[in-house]
Backbone as JSON, one array per atom type, in Angstrom:
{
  "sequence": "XXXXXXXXXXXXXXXXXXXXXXXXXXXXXXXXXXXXXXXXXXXX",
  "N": [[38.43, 170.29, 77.57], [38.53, 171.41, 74.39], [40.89, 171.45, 71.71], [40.9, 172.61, 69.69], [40.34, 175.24, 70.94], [42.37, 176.71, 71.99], [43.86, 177.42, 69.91], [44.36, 180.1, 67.27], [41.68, 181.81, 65.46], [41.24, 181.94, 61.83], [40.66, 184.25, 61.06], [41.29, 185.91, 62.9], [43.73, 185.77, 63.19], [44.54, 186.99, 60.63], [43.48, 189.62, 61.35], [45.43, 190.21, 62.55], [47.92, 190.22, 61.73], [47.39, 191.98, 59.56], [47.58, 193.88, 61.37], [49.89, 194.49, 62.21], [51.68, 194.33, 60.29], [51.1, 195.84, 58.22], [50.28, 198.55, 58.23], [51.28, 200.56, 57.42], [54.36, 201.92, 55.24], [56.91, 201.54, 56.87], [55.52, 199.71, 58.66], [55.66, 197.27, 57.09], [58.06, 196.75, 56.61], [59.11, 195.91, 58.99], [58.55, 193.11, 58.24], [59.77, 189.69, 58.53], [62.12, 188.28, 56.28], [62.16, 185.58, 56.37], [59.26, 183.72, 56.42], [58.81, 181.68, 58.35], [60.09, 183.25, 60.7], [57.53, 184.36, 61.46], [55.58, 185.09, 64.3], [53.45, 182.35, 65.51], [50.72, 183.92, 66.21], [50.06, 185.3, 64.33], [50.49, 184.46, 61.69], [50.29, 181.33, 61.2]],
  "CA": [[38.71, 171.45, 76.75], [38.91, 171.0, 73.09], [42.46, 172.15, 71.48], [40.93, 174.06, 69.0], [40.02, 176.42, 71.51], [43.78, 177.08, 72.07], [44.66, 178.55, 68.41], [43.76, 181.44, 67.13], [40.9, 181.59, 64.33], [41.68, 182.35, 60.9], [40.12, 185.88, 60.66], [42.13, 186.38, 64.28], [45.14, 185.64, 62.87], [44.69, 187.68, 59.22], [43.54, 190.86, 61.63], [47.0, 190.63, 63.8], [48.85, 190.19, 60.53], [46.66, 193.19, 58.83], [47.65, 195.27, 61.85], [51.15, 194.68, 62.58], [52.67, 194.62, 59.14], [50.33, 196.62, 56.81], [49.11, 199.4, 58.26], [52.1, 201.43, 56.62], [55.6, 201.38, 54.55], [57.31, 201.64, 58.08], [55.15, 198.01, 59.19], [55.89, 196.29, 56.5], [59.84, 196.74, 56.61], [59.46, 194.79, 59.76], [58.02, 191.67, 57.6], [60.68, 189.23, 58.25], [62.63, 187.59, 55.48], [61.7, 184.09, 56.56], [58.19, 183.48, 56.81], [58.54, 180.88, 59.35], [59.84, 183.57, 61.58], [56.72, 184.92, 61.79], [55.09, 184.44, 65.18], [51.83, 181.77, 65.05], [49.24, 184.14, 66.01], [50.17, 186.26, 63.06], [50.63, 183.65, 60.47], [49.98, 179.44, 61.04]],
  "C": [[39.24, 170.98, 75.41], [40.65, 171.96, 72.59], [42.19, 173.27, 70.58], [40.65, 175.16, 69.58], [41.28, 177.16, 72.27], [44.41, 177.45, 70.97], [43.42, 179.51, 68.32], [42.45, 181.3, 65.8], [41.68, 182.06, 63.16], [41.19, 184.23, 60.74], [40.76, 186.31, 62.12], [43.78, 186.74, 63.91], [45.22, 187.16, 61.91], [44.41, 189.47, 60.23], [44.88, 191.23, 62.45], [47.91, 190.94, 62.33], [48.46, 191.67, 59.96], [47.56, 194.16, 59.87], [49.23, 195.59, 62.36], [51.95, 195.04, 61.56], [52.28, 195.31, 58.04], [49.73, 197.49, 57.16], [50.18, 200.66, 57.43], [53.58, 200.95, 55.95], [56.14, 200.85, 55.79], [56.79, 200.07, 58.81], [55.7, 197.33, 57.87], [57.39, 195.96, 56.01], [60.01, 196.04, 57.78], [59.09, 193.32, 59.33], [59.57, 190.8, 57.71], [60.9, 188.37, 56.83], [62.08, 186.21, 55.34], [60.37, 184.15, 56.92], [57.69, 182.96, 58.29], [59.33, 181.71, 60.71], [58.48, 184.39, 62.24], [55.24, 184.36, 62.86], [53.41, 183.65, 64.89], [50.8, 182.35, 65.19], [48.94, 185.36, 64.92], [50.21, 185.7, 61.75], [50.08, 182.21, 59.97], [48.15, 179.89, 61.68]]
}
C-alpha cells in the first residue's frame, strides 16, 4: 500500500476547508487563530 493513499488529495482537503469554515459569517468565526491548529484533512 502506497502512503499516498493515506492523505487526503488536494481538492479533498480545499472542499472540507470550503465547507467547514466558509459556508457563512457564523463558519468562519470558528477559523482558528493559529493555522497550525487546523486539523490535516482541512489544511496540510
Amino acid at each position: 500500500m502506497s502512503s499516498n493513499s493515506l492523505l487526503s488529495s488536494a481538492g479533498a482537503k480545499q472542499r472540507n476547508f470550503v465547507r467547514r469554515y466558509m459556508q457563512d459569517k457564523e463558519s468562519m468565526l470558528k477559523l482558528p487563530r493559529d493555522p497550525n491548529s487546523i486539523m490535516f484533512g482541512y489544511w496540510w
